[in-house]
Every structure is written in structure tokens, then in C-alpha cells.
N, C-alpha and C positions, 0 to 999 in steps of 0.2 A: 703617148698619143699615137698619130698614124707615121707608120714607115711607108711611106710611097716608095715602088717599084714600076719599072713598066718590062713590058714580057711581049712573045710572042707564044700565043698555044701550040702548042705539040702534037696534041691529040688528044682527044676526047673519051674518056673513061669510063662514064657510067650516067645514068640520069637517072631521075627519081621524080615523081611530080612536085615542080616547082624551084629545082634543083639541077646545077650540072658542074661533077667533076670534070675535071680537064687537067693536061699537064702543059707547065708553063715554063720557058725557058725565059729567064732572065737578062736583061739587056744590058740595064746598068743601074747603077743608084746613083740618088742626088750627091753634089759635090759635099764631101764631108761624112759621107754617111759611114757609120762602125759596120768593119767586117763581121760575116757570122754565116746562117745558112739559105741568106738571102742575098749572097754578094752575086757580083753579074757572073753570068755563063751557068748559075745552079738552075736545075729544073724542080719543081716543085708544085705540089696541088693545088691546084686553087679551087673554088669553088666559087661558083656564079649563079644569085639568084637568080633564074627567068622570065618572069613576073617584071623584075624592076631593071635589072642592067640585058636584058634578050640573052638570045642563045651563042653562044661563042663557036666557031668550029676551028680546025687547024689551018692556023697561017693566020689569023685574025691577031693585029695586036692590040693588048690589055694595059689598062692598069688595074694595079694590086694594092693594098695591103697588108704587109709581112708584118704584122705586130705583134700577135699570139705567136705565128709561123717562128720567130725570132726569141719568143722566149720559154718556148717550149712548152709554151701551154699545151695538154692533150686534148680534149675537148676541141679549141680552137687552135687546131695544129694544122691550119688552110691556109696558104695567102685567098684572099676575100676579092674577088673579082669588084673592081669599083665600076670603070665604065669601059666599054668596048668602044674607045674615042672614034674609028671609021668605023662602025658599022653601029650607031646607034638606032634602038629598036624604034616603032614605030607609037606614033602615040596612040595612047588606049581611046578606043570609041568612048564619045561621052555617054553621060551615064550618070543615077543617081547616086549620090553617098557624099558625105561629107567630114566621116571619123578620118580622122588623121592618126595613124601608127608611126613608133619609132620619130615622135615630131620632133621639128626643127635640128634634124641630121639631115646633110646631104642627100640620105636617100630614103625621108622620110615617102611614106605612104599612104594614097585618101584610099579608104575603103568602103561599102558599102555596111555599116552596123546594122545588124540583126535586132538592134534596139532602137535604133533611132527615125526620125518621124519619115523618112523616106523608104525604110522596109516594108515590105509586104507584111510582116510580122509584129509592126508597132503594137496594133491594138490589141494586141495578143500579150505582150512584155508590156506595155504603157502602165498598167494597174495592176500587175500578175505581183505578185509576194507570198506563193507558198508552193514550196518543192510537194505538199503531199507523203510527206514520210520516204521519199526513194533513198536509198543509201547511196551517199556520198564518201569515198572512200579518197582521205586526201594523203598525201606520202610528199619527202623531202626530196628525193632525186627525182629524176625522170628516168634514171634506170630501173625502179622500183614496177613503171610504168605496163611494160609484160608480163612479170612477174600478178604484181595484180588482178589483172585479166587472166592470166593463165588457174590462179587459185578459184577465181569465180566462176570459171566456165567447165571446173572438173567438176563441181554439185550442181553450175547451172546454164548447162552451155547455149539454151536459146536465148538467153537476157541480150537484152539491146545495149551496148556499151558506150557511152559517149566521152569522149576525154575532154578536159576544160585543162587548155593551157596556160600559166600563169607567167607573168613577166619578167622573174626572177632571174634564168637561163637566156638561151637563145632567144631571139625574138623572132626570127620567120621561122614558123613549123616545119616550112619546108627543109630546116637543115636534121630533122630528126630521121633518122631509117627506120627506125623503129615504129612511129607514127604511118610511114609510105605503108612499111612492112603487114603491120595490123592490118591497115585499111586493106591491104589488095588480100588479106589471107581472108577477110569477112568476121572479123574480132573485135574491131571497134568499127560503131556506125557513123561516127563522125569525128570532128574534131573542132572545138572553139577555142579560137584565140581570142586572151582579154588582155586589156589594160595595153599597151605597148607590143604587145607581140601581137602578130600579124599570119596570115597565109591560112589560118583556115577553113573548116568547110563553113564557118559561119563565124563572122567578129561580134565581138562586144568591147562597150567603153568600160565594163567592170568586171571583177566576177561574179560578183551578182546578179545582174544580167546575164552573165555565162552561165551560171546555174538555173536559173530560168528558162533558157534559152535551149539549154542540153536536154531537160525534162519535156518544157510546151512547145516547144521549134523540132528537135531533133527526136521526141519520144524517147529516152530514157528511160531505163527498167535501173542502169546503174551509173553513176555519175566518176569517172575518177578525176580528180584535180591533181596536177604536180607542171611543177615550173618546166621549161624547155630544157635542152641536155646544157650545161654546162652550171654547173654549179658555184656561186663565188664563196668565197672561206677565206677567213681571215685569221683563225688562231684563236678569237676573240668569242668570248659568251654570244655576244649580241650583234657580230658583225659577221653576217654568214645569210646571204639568200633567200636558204630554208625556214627565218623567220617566218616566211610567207605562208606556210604551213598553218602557224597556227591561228592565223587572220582567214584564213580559207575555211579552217575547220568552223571559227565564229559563222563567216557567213553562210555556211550551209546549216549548222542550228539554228540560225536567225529565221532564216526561209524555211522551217519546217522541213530541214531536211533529216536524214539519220548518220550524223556525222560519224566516221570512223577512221581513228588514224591509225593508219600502216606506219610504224617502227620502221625506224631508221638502224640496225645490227652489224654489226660485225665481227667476224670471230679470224680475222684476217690482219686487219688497218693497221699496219705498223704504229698508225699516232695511234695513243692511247686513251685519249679524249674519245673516238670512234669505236673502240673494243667495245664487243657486251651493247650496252645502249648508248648510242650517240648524243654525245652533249647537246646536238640539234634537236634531237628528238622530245631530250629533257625541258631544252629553252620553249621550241613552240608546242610542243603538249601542256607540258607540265606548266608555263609561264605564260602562253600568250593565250593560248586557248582556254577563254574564259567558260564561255558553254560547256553543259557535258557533252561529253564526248566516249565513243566506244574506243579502250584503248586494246588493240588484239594484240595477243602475244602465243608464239607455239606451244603446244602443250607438250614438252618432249622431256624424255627424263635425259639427266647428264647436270654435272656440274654448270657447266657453260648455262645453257637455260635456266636453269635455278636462280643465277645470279640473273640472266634478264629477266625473270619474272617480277623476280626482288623488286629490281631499277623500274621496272611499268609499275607495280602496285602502288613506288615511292610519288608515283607521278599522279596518281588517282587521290594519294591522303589526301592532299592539302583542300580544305574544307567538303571534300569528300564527292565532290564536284562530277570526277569523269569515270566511267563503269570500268570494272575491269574483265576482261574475257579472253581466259584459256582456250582456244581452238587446236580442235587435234589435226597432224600433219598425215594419216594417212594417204598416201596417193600422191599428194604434193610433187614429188622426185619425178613422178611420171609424165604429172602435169605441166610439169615445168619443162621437163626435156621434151615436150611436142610442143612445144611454143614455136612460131613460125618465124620469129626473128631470133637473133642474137640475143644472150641475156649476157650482160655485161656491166660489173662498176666497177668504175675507178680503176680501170683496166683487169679487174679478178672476174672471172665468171663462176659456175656454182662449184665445182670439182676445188676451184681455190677458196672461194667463201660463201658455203651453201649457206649458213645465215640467214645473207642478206636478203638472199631470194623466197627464202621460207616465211621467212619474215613479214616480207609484202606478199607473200603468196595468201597466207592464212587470213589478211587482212578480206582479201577477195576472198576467200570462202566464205565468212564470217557473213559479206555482201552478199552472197548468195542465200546464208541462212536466214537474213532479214528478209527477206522476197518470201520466201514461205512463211513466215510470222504473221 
């Protein structure tokens, strides 16, 4: 559960919209609390939505947090700015909306939905049920997420990109760099958050309504879907986040969309479950994803590819369901190193597991060849 901390800021780090690092010197902890890298006098990152807890600056004191910070999650390797108890923000001008995100937490949030009767946009989404064939390209991480965009924009770089972020991960957008990052480079045109997650340039109560919303709201030429950064995993066939993957791929066949799942790869992952083709990949392509589905894999020779070809084809048998599609990686390497963020999983980037990146890469070109189709 929560390790409460309280701190004073140090100094202020970086910001992003919607977001702001800071560093946080520690005061004390509650009586009893277990030593570790959260005992008093340690300074430590925190990060503070601004939206929901204001802006923090040095000498403001906080509470924190420390629960991932304490167990070493990476992902969530922050103490989590709770409230800035003297200096809290002002409250928001009223205002239509009534979606409630992240509900019933302390710092749940009403937002205004892109889909609901107080939008500008209702009558627009109110009876809307068909994407129109635009490809939707949906992947298991959200480091997949550049990668993606970077394969579609080497065959098709005016397409209009919208990303639909799923609840899986993080839940404010704002803790992604990578989202900041796209948006200020002019790579992605927007960003929707469904279901529970929150912050961006347009809410939705589903993803369906986020895919809607991406296409008739935000004009979409290409749709990507993938959960916020933080992945949960559990060891387990069926207890792993990325299930959501293949409930995303349904909804996009459902709505006429051209669904296409980006491979989850590894030629890096120490587990062995993640080598070759990711046992997630196999659960929500191969298991959950009832619609066809486009399943792209790189066209490259080498043993390594051979056998992921094998592992995606295994994923297309079963009643013959989802297409399978060889794309070639020329160019990719190039494509990939002018990406204007960081490409990064699970702490490897491409030099340690070009794979991964290829992987999702080719799924976005593949996106691009449907647009010419």
C-alpha cells in the first residue's frame, strides 16, 4: 500500500506538460516505518502532477509516496508528490464535464469526455460506430510506442498520428516523455486517454469511444493504441496488463477499423518467456484476439527471425483467423535513430535489443502500406 513520507523540495528539475520533477529531501517517516531508500535525510525524485497537486517549487514542503521508490520498481522509481499541504492549488474554474478518472482514489479526477452529453463532440461520437478502414496499430508496451510512429512515418511521414492510451500503465499521460516528446517534435497529433487514465488532449469513458474519437474528433489517418509506460507482469499466462492488447485489437475490428498488432520481441530478455516472441504477444494475439487481425513480423533473414516468423504464423493457425504479413526492414535502423525521443525497454534500447524496436517498427510501416491500399 502507500508509504507516506513528507520532504521539503530542493529544487526543481525539469517539467513537461502536465508534469514536474523536483528533488525532495526527506524529513522523516511515520513511527515504525522499515529502513531503506526512503529513510529521513535521503533526497529523492519525486514527481508532481500539476493539474491535480499545483506546481511545487524549492522550500515548499510535500508529502510523498515512496512505494515503487522503495521497491525498486523502474518505471515507478519516483516518490509521487501527494499534496503540497501549504501551498495548495487553487480550485479549477467551473466548468462542464462529469467523467470521473482514476475514481474513488484520493486524487481521483472529473474531466470533461470527448464522449459524453456535455462535449462539443457528443453528436459527433453519440451514434458514430465505424473507424472507416484507418489502421489501427495496437502493441503491448508503450515503449513499442516511438518505435511505431518512427516505422510509419519512413513510407508515410505526412499521416496524422493519434495515440489512444489504454489503462493498463500509468494512468496520467502526463507521466509519459515520450508522449511530451512526440507531441512537441509534430509526430503525434494528439493523444486520448480511456478508461481510467487521464491527461490527455481528449478523454474517453472507453476505448471505443477513443477510437472514434481519434478518427472523427482528432482526424486520424493512423490510430496507435498501447497502455501508459509501466507495465504490470506477473509470471503468469494470464496475469500481465498487456492482456489489454488483445481486447483493443477486438475493438478496432469491431468499429471497422484495420487492426494490426505490433509484436512484442526480444532477442535480449534474460526471462525466457520474452525471447523470440513474448508469451504476451502469444496470450493477447493469439488468445484474446478474436477478430482478424494483421499479425506483422520483419522480413529478415537470420535464425533469430526464422524462429519469430515460426512463433507469429503459430499465432495465425488456430481457425485461420488472423493474416500473416512479412514486412521488409529496409531503412528501419535509420528510421528509428531519428526518432526525437528516447527509444527504450525495460531499460535496453536498440544497440542492446534492436528486435524490439524493429518489431514495432515494421508494424508502423505496414500502417503506412494500408493508407496506400
Amino acid at each position: 500500500m502507500l508509504r507516506w513520507r513528507s520532504g521539503t523540495v530542493v529544487e526543481v528539475l525539469r517539467e513537461r506538460p502536465g508534469a514536474l520533477e523536483c528533488r525532495v529531501l526527506l524529513e522523516r517517516a511515520p513511527e515504525g516505518a522499515p529502513a531503506g531508500p526512503d529513510a529521513p535525510g535521503a533526497q529523492v525524485r519525486a514527481l508532481a502532477y500539476t493539474a491535480l497537486v499545483g506546481r511545487p517549487v524549492a522550500g515548499d514542503r510535500v508529502l510523498v509516496n515512496t512505494a515503487a521508490l522503495a521497491r525498486g520498481l523502474g518505471t515507478g522509481g519516483y516518490a509521487m508528490v501527494v499534496a503540497l499541504p501549504e501551498a495548495l492549488p487553487a480550485d479549477p474554474p467551473p466548468g462542464p464535464g462529469h467523467l470521473v478518472k482514476a475514481r474513488y482514489t484520493p486524487l481521483q479526477a472529473m474531466v470533461l469526455g470527448v464522449d459524453e452529453q456535455e462535449s462539443a463532440h457528443h453528436d459527433v461520437l453519440a451514434g458514430a460506430d465505424d473507424l472507416a478502414g484507418v489502421p489501427v496499430v495496437v502493441a503491448d508496451l508503450h515503449s513499442a510506442l516511438p518505435a511505431v510512429v518512427a516505422g510509419l512515418r519512413a513510407d508515410a511521414p505526412q499521416a496524422r498520428v493519434v495515440y489512444v492510451m489504454t489503462d493498463g500503465g500509468a494512468l496520467p499521460a502526463a507521466f509519459s516523455r515520450a508522449v511530451a516528446g512526440l507531441r512537441e517534435a509534430g509526430w503525434l497529433a494528439a493523444c486520448v486517454s480511456t478508461g481510467q487514465s487521464f491527461g490527455g488532449d481528449l478523454e474517453a469513458a472507453t476505448v471505443h469511444t477513443g477510437l472514434l474519437a481519434a478518427r472523427l474528433v482528432a482526424g486520424a489517418d493512423v490510430v496507435v493504441v498501447a497502455q501508459g509506460p509501466g507495465n504490470l507482469g506477473t509470471g503468469s499466462r494470464w496475469g500481465f496488463s498487456g492482456v489489454a492488447a488483445g481486447e483493443a485489437l477486438n475493438a478496432a475490428a469491431v468499429l471497422g477499423g484495420r487492426a494490426v498488432a505490433a509484436l512484442r520481441v526480444s532477442q535480449a530478455d534474460e526471462r525466457e518467456r520474452h525471447r523470440g516472441l513474448s508469451h504476451h504477444s502469444a496470450t493477447a494475439v493469439g488468445r484474446v484476439a478474436l477478430a482478424p487481425v494483421d499479425v506483422v513480423v520483419p522480413d529478415e533473414a537470420g535464425a533469430f527471425w526464422d524462429g519469430v516468423r515460426e512463433q507469429a504464423r503459430a499465432l495465425c493457425a488456430p481457425r485461420g483467423r488472423h493474416r500473416w504479413v512479412p514486412v521488409g526492414t529496409a531503412g528501419l535502423d535509420e528510421a528509428l535513430a531519428a526518432c526525437p525521443v528516447p527509444l527504450s525497454t525495460m531499460g535496453r534500447g536498440p544497440e542492446a535489443d534492436r528486435a524490439s524496436f524493429v518489431a514495432a517498427a515494421v508494424a508502423g510501416r505496414h500502417a503506412a502500406a494500408l493508407l496506400r491500399s
